[in-house]
MMTF fields as JSON, N, C-alpha, C and O atoms, coordinates in Angstrom:
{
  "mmtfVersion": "1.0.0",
  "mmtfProducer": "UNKNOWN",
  "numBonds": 227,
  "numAtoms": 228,
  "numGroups": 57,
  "numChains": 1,
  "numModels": 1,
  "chainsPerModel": [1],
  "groupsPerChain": [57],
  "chainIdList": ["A"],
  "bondAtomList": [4, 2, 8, 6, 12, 10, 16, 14, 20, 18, 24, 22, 28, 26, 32, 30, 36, 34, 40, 38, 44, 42, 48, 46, 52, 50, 56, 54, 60, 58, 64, 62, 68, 66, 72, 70, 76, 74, 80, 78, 84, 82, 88, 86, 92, 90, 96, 94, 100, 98, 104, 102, 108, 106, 112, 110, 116, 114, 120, 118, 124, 122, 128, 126, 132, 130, 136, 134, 140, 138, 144, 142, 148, 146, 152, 150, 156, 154, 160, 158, 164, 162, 168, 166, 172, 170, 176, 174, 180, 178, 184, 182, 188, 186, 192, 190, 196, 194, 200, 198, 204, 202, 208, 206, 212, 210, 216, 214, 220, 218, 224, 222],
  "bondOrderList": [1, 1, 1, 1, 1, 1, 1, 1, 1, 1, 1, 1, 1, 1, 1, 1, 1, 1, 1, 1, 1, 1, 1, 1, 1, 1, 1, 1, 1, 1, 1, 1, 1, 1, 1, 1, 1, 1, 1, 1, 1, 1, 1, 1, 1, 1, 1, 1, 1, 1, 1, 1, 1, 1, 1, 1],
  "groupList": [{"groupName": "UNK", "atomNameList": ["N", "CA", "C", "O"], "elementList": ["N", "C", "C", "O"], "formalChargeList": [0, 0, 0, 0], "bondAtomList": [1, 0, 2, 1, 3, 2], "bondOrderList": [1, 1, 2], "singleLetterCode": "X", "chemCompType": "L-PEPTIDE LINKING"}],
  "groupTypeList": [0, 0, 0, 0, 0, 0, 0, 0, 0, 0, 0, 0, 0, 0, 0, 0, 0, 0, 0, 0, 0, 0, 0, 0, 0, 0, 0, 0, 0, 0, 0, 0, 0, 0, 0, 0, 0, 0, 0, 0, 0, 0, 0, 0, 0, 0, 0, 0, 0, 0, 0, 0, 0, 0, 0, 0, 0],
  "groupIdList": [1, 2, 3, 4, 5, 6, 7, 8, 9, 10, 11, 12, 13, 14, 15, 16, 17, 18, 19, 20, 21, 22, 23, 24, 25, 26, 27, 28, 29, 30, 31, 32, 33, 34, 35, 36, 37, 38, 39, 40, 41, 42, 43, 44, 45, 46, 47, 48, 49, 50, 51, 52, 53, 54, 55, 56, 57],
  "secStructList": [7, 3, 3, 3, 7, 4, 4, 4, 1, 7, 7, 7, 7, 7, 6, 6, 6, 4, 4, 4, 1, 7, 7, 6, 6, 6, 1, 1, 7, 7, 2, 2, 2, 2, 2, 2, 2, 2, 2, 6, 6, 2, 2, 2, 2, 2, 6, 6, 1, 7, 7, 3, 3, 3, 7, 7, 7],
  "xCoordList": [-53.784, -53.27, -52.263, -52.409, -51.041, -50.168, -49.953, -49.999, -49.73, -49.502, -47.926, -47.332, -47.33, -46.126, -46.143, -46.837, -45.601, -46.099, -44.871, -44.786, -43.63, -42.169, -42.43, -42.027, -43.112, -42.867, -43.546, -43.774, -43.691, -44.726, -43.904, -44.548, -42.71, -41.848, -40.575, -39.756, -40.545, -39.484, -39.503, -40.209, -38.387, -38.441, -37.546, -36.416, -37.927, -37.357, -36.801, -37.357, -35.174, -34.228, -33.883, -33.477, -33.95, -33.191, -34.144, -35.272, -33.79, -34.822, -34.997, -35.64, -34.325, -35.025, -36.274, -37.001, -36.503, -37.622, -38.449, -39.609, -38.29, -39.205, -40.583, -41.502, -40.883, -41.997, -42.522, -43.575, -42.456, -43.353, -44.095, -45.283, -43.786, -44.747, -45.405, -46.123, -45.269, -46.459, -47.433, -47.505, -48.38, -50.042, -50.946, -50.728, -51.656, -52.421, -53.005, -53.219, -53.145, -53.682, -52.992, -53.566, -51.029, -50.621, -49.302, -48.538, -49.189, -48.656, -46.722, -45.689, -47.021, -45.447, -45.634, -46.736, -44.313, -44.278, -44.168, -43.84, -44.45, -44.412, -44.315, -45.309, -42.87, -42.88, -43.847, -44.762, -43.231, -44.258, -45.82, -46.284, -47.048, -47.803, -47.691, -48.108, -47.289, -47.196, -47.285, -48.026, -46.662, -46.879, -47.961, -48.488, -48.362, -49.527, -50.652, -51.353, -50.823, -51.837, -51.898, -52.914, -50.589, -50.312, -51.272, -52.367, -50.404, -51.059, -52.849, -53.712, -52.968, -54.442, -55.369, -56.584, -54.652, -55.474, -55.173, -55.511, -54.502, -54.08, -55.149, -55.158, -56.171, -57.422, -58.275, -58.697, -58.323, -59.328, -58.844, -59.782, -57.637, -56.868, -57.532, -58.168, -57.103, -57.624, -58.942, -59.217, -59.735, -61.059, -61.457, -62.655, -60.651, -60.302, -59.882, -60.199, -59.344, -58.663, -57.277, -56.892, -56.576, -55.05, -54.79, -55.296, -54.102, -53.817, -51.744, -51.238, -51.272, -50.017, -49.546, -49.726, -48.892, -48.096, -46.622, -45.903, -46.3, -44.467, -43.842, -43.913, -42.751, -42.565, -40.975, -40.38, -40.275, -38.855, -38.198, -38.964, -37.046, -36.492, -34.832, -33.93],
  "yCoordList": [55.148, 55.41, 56.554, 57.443, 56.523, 57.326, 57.957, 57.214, 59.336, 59.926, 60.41, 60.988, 60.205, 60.467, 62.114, 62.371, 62.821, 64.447, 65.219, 66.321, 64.348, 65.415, 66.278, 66.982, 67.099, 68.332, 69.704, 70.874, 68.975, 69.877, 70.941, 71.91, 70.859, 71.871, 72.548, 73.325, 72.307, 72.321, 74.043, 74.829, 74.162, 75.835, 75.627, 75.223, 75.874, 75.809, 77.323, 78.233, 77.077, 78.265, 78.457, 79.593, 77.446, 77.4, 78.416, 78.317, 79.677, 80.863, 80.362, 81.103, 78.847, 78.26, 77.456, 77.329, 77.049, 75.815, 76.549, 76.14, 77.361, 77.797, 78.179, 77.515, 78.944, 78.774, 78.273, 78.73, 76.857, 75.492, 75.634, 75.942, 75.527, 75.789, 77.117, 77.501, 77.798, 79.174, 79.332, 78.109, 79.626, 79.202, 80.673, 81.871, 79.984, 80.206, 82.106, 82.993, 82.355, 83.21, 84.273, 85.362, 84.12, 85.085, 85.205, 86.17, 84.339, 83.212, 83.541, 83.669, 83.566, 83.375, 82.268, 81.725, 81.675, 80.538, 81.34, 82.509, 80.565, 80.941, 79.711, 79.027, 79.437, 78.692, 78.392, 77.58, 79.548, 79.801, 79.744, 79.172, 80.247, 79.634, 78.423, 78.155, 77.208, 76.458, 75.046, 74.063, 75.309, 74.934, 75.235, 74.383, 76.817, 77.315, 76.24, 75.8, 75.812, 75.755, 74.461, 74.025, 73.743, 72.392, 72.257, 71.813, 72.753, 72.567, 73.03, 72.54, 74.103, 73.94, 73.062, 73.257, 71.929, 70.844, 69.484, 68.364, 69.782, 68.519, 67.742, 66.593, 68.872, 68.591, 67.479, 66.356, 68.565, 67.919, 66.509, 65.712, 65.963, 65.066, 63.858, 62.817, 64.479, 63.444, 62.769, 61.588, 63.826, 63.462, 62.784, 62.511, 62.387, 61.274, 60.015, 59.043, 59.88, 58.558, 59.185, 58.855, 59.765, 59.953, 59.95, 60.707, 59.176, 59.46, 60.205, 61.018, 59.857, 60.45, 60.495, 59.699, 61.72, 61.873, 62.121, 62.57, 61.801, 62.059, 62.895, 62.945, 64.214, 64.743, 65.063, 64.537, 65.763, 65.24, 66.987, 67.947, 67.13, 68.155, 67.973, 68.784],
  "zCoordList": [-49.884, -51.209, -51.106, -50.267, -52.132, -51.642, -53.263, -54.243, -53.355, -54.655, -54.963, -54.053, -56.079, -55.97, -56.578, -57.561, -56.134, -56.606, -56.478, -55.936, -57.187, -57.454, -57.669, -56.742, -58.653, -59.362, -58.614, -58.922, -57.646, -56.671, -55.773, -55.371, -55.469, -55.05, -56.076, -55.586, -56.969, -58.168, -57.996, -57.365, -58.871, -59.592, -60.594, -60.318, -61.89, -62.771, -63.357, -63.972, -62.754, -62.949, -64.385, -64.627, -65.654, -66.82, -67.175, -66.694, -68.176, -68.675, -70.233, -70.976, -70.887, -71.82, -71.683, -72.668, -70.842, -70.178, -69.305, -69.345, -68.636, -67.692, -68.285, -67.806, -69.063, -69.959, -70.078, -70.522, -69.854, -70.498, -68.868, -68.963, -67.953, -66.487, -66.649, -65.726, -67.603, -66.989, -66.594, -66.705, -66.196, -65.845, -66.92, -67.1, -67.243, -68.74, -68.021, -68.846, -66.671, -66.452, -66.162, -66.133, -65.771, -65.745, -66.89, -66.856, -67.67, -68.527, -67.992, -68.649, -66.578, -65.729, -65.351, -65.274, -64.995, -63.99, -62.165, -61.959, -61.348, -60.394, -59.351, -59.103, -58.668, -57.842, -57.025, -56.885, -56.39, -54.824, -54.961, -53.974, -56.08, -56.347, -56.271, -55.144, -56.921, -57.539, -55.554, -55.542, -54.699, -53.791, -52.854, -52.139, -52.889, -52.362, -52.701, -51.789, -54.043, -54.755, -54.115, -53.574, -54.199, -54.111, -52.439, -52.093, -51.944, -49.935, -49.84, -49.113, -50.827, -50.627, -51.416, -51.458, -52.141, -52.464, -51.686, -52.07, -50.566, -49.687, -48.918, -48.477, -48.891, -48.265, -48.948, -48.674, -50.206, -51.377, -51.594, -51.64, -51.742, -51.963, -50.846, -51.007, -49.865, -48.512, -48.529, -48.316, -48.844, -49.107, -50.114, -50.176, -51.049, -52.345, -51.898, -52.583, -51.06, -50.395, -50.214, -49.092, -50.68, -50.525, -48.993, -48.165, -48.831, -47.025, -47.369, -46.595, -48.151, -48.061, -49.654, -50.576, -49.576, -50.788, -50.895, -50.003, -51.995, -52.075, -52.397, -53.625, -51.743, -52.551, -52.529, -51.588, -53.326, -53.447, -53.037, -53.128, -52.696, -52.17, -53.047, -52.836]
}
């Protein structure tokens, strides 16, 4: 099974929109989180069935 997961390296530069990604706990957006988080659920994922996911550059 393969997951399609664009939004998983993004950074949203516009300072109208960026907001809408904040995370409720530091209520910033944060790229670099945002992939951290991503790679340490690659595991968890696997162990779901995911054998590969997609992601866009």
């Amino acid at each position: 099974m393969n997951s399609r997961m664009i939004q998983t390296t993004f950074d949203d530069l516009n300072t109208e929109t960026r907001s809408r990604w904040s995370y409720p706990d530091t209520g910033e957006w944060d790229p670099e989180r945002n992939v951290m988080e991503f790679m340490e659920a690659l595991q968890s994922c696997n162990k779901h069935g995911f054998l590969a996911v997609t992601v866009n550059f």
